[in-house]
PyMOL Python script that loads the backbone (N, CA, C, O; Angstrom):
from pymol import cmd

cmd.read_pdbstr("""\
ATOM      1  N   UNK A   1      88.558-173.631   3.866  1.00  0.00           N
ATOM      2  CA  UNK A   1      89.709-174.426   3.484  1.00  0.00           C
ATOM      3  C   UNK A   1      90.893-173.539   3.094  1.00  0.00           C
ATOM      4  O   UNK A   1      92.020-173.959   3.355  1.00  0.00           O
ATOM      5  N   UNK A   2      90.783-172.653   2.647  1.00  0.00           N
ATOM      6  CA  UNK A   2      91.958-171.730   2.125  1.00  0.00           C
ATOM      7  C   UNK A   2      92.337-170.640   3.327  1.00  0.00           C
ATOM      8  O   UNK A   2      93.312-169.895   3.228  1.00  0.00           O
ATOM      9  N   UNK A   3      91.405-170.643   4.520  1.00  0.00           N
ATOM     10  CA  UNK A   3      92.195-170.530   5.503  1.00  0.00           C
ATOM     11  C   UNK A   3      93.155-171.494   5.814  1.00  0.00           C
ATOM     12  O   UNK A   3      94.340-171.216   5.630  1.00  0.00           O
ATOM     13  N   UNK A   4      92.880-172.417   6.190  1.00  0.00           N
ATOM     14  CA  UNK A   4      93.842-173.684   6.727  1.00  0.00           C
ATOM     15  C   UNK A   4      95.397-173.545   5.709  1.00  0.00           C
ATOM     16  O   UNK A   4      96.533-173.508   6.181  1.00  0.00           O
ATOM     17  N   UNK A   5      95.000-173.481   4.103  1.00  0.00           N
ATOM     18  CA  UNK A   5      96.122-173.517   3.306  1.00  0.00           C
ATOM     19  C   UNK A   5      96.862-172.447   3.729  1.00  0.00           C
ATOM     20  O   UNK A   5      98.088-172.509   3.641  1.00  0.00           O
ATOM     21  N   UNK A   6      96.380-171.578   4.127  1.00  0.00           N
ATOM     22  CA  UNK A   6      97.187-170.118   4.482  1.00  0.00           C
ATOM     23  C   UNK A   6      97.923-170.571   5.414  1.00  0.00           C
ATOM     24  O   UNK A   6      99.068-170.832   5.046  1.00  0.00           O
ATOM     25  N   UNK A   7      97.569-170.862   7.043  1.00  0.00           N
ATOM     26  CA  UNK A   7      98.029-171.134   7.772  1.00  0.00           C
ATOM     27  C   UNK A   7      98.985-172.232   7.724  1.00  0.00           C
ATOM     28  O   UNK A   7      99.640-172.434   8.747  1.00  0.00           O
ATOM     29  N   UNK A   8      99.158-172.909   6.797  1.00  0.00           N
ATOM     30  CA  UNK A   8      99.912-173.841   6.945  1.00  0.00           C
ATOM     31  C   UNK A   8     101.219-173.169   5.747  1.00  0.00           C
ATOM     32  O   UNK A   8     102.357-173.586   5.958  1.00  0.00           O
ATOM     33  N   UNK A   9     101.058-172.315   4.722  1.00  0.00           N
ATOM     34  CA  UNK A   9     102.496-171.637   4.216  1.00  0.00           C
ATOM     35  C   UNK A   9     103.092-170.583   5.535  1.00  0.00           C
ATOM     36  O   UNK A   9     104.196-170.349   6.027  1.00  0.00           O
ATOM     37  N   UNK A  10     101.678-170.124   5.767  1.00  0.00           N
ATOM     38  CA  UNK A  10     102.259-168.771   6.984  1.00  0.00           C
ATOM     39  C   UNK A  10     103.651-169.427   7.765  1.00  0.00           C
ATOM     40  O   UNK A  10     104.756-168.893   7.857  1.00  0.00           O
ATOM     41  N   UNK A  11     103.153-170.968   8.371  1.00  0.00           N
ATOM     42  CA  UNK A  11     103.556-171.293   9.462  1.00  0.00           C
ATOM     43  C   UNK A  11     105.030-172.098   8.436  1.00  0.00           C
ATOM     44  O   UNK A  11     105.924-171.382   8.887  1.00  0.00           O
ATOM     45  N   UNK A  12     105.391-172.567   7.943  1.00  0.00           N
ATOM     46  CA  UNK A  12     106.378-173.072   6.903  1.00  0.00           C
ATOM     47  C   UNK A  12     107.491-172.213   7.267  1.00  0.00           C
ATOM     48  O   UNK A  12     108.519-172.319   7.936  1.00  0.00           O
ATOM     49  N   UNK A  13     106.655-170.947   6.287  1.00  0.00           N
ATOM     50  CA  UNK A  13     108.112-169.750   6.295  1.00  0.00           C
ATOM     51  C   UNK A  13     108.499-169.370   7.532  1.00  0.00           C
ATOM     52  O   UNK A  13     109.678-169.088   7.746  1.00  0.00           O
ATOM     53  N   UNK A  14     107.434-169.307   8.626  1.00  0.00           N
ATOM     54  CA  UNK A  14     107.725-168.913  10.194  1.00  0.00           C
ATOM     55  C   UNK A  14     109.325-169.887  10.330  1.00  0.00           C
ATOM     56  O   UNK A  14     110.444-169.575  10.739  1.00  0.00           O
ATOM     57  N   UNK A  15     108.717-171.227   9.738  1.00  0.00           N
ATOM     58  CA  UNK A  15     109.957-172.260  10.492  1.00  0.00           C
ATOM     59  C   UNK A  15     111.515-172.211   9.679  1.00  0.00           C
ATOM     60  O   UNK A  15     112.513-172.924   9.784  1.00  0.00           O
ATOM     61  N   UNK A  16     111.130-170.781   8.663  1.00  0.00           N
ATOM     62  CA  UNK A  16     112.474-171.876   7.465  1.00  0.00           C
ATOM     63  C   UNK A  16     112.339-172.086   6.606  1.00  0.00           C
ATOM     64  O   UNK A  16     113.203-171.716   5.811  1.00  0.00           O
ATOM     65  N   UNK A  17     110.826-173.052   5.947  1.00  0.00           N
ATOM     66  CA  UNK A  17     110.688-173.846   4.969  1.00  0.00           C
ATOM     67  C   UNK A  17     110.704-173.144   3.856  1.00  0.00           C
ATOM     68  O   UNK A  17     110.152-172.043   3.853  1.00  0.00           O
ATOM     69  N   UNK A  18     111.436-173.718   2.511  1.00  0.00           N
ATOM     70  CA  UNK A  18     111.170-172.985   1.521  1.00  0.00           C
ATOM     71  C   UNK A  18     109.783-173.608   1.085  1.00  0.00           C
ATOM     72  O   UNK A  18     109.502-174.720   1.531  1.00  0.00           O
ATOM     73  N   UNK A  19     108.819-172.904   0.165  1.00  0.00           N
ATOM     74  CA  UNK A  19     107.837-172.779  -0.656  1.00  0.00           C
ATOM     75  C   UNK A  19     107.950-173.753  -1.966  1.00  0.00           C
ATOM     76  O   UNK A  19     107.943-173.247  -3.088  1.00  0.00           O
ATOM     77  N   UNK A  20     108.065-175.290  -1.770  1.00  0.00           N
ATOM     78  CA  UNK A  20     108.631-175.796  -3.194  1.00  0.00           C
ATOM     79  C   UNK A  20     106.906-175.660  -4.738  1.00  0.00           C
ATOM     80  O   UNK A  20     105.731-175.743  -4.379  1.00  0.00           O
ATOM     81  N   UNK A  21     107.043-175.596  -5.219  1.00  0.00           N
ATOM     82  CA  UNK A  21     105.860-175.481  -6.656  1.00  0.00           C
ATOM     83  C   UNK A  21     105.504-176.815  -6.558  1.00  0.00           C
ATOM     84  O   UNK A  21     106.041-177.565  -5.742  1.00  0.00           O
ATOM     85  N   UNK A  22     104.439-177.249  -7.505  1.00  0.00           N
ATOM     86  CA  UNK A  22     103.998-178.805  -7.583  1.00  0.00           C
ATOM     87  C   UNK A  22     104.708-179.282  -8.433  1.00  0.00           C
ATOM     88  O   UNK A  22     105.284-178.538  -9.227  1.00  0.00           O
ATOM     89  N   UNK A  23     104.834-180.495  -8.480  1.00  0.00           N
ATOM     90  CA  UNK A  23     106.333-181.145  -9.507  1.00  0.00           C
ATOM     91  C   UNK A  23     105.016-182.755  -9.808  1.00  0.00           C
ATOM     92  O   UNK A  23     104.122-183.293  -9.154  1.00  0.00           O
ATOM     93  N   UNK A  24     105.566-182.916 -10.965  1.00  0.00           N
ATOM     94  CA  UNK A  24     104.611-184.226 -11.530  1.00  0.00           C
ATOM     95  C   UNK A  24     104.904-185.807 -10.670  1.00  0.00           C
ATOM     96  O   UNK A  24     104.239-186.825 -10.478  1.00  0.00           O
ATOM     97  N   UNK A  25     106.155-185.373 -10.343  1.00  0.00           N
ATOM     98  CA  UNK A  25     106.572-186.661  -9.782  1.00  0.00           C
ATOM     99  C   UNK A  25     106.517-186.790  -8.411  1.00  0.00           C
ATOM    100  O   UNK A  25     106.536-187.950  -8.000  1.00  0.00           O
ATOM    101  N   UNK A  26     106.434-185.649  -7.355  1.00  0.00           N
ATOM    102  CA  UNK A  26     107.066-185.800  -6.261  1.00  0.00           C
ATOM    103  C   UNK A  26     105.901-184.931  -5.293  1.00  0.00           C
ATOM    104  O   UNK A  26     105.976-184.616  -4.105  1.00  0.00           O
ATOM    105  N   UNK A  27     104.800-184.681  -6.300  1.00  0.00           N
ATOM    106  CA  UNK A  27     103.706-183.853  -5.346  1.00  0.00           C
ATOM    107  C   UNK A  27     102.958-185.157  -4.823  1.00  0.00           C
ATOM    108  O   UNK A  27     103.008-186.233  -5.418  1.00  0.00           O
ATOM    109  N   UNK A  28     102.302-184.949  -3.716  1.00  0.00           N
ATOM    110  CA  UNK A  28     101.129-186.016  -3.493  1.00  0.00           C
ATOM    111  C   UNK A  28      99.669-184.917  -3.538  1.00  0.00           C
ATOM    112  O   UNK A  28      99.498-183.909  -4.225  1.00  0.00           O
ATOM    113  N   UNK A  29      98.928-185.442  -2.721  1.00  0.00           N
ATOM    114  CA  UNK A  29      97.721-184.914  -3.280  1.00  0.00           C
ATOM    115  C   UNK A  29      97.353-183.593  -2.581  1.00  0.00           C
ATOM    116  O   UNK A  29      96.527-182.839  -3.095  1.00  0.00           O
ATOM    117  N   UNK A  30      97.979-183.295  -1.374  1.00  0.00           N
ATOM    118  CA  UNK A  30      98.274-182.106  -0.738  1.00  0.00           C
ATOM    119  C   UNK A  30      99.741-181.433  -0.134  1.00  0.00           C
ATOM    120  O   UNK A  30     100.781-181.722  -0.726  1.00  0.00           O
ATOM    121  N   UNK A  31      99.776-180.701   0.834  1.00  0.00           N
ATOM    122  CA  UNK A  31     100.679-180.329   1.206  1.00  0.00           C
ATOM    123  C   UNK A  31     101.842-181.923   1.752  1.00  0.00           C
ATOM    124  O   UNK A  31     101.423-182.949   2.287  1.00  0.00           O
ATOM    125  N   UNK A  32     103.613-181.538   1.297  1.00  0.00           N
ATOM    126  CA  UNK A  32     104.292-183.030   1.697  1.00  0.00           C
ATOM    127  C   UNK A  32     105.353-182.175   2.126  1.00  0.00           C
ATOM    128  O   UNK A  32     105.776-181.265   1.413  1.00  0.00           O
ATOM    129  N   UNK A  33     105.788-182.426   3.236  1.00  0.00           N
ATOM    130  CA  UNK A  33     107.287-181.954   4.079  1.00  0.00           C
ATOM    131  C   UNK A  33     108.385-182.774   3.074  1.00  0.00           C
ATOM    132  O   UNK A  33     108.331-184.000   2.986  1.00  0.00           O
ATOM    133  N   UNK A  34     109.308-182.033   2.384  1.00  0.00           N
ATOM    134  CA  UNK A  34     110.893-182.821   1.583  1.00  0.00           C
ATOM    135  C   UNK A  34     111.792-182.031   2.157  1.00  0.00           C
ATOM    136  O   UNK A  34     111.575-180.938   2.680  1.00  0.00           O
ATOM    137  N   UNK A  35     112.955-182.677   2.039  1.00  0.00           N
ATOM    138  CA  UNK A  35     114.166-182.055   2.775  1.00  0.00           C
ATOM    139  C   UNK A  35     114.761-180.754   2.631  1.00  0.00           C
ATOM    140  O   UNK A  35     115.644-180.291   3.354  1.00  0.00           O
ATOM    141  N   UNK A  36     114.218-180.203   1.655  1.00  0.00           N
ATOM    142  CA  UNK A  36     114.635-178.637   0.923  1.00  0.00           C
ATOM    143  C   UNK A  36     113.176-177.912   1.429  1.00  0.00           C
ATOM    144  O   UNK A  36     113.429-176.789   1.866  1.00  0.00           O
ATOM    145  N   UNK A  37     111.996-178.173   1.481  1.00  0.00           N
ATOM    146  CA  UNK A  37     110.468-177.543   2.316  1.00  0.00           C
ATOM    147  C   UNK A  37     109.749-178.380   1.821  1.00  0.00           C
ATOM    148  O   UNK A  37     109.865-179.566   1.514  1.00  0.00           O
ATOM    149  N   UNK A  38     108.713-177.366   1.758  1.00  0.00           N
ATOM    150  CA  UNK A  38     106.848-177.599   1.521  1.00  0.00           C
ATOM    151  C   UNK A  38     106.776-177.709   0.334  1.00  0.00           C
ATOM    152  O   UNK A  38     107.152-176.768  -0.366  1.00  0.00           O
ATOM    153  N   UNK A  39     106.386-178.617  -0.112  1.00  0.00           N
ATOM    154  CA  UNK A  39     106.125-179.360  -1.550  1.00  0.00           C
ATOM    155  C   UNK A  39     104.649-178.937  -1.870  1.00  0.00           C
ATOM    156  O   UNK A  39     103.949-179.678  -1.180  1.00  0.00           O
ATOM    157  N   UNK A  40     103.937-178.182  -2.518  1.00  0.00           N
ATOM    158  CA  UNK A  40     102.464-177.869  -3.143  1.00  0.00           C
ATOM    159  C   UNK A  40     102.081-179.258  -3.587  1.00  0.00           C
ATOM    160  O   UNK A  40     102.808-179.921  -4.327  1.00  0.00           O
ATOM    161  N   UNK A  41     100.543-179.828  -2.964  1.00  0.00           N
ATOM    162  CA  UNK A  41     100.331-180.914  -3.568  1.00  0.00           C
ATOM    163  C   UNK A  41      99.272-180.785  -4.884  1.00  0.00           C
ATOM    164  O   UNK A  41      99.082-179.621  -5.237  1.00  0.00           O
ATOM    165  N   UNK A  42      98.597-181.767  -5.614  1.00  0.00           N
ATOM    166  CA  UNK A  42      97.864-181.458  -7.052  1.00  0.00           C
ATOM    167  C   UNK A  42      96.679-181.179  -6.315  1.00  0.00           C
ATOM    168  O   UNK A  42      96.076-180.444  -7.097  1.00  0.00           O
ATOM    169  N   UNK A  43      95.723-181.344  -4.963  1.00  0.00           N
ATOM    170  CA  UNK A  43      94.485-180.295  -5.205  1.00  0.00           C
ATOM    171  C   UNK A  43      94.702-179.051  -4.497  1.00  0.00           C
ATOM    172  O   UNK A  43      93.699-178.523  -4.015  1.00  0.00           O
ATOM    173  N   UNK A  44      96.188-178.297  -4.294  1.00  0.00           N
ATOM    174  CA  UNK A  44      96.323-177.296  -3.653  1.00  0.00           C
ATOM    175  C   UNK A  44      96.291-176.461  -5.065  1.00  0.00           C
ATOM    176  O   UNK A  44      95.962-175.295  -4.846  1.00  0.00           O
ATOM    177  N   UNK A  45      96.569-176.761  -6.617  1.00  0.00           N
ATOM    178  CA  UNK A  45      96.495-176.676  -7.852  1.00  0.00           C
ATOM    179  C   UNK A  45      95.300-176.078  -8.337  1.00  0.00           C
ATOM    180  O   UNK A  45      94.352-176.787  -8.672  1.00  0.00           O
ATOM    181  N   UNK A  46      95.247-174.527  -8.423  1.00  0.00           N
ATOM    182  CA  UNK A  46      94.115-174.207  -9.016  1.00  0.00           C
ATOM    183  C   UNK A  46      93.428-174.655 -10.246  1.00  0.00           C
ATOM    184  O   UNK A  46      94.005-174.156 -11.212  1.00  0.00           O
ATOM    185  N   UNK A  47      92.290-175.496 -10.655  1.00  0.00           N
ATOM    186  CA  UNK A  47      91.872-175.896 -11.642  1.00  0.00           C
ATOM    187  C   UNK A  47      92.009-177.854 -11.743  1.00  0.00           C
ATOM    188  O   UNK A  47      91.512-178.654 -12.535  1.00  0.00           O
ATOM    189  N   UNK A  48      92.659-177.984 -10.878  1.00  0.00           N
ATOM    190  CA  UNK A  48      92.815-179.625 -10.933  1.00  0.00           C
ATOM    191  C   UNK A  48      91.995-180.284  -9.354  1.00  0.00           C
ATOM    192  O   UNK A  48      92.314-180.344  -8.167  1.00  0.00           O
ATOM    193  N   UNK A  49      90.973-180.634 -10.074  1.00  0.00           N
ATOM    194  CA  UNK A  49      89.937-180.861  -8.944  1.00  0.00           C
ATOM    195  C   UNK A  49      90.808-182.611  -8.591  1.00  0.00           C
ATOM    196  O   UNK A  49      91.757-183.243  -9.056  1.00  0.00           O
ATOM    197  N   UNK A  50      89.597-182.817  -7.322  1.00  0.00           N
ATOM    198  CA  UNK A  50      90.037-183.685  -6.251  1.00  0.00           C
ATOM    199  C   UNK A  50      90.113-185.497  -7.554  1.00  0.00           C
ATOM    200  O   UNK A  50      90.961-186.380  -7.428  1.00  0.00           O
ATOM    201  N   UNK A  51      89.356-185.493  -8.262  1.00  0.00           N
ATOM    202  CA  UNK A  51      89.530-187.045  -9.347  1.00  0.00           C
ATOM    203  C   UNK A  51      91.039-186.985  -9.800  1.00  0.00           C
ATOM    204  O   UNK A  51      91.914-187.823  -9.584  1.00  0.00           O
ATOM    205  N   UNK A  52      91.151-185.505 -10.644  1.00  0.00           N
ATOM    206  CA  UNK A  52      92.434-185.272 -11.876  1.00  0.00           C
ATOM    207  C   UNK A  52      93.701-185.487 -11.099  1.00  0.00           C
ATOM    208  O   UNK A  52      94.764-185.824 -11.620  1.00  0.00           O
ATOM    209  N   UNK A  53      93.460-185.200  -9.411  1.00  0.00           N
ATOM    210  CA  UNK A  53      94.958-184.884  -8.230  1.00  0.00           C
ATOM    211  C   UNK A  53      94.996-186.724  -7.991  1.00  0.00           C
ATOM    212  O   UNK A  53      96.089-187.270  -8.142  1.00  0.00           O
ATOM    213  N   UNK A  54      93.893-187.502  -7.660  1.00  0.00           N
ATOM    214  CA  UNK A  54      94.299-188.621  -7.777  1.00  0.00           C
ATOM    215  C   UNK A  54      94.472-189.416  -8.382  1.00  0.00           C
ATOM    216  O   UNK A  54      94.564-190.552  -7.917  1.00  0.00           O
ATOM    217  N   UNK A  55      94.575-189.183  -9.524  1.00  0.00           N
ATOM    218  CA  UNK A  55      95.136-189.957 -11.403  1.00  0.00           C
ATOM    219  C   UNK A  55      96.356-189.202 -11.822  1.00  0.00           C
ATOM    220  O   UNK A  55      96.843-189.573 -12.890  1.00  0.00           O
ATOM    221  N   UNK A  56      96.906-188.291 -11.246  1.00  0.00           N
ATOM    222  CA  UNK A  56      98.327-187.375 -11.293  1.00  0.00           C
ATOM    223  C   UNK A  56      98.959-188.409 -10.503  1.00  0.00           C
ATOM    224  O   UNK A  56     100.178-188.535 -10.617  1.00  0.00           O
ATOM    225  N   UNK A  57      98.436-189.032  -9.860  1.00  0.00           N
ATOM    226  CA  UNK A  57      99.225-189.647  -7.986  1.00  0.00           C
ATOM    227  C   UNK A  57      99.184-191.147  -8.260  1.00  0.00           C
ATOM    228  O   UNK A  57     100.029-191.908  -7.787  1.00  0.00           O
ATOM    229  N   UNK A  58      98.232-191.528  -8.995  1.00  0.00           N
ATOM    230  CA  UNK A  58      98.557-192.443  -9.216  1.00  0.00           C
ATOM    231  C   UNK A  58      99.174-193.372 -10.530  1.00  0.00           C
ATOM    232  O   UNK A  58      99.369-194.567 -10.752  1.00  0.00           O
ATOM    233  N   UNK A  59      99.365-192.016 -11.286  1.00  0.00           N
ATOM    234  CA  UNK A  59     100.113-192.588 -12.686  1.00  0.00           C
ATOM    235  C   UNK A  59     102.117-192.152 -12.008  1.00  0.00           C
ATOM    236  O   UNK A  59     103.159-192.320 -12.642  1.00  0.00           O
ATOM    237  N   UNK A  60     101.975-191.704 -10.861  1.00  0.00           N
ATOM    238  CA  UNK A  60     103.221-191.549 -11.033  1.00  0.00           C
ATOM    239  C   UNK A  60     104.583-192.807 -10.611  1.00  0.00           C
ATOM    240  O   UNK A  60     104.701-193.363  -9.519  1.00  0.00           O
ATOM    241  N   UNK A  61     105.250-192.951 -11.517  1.00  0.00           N
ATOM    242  CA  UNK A  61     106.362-191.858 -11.928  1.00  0.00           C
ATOM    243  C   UNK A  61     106.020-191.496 -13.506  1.00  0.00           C
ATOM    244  O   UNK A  61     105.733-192.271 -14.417  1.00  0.00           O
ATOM    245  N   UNK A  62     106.131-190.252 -13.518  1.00  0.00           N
ATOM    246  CA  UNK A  62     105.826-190.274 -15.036  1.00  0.00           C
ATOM    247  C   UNK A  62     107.518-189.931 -15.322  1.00  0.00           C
ATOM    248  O   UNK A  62     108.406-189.509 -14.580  1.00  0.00           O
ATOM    249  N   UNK A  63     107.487-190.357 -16.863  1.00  0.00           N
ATOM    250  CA  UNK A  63     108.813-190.256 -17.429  1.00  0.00           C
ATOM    251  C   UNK A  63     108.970-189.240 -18.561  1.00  0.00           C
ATOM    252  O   UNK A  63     110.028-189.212 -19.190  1.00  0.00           O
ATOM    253  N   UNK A  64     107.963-188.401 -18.853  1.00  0.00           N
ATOM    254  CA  UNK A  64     107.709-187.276 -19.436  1.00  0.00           C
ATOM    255  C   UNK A  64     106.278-186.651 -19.032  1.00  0.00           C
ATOM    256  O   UNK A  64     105.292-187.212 -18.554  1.00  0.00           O
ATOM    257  N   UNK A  65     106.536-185.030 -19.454  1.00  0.00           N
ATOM    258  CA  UNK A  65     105.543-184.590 -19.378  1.00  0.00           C
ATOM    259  C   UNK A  65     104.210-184.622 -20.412  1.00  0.00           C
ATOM    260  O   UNK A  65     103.174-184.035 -20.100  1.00  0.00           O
TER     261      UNK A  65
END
""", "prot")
cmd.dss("prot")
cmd.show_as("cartoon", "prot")
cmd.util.cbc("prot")
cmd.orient("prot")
């Protein structure tokens, strides 16, 4: 699997894309194309297994951290 993740930043920056971080509001649960790049999703998140990425996703919008 962390091949695939590789290949898919490798290929990003190949095109352009900037590298965006995970954001509480606007990540989904993996990699998401936004108009500025590649959005990190919550199980690309070291330490936030596959349950915690879909209770991040689905409490959102959060209005604080």
């Amino acid at each position: 699997m962390e091949d695939k993740k590789k290949k898919i930043v490798k290929e990003a920056k190949r095109e352009g894309l900037k590298l965006l971080p995970p954001h509480i509001n606007k990540s989904k649960l993996g990699f998401s194309i936004e108009e500025d790049g590649l959005r990190i999703g919550f199980q690309d998140v070291k330490g936030i297994g596959p349950i915690a990425a879909k209770n991040l996703l689905e409490g959102q919008p959060y209005k604080s951290y």
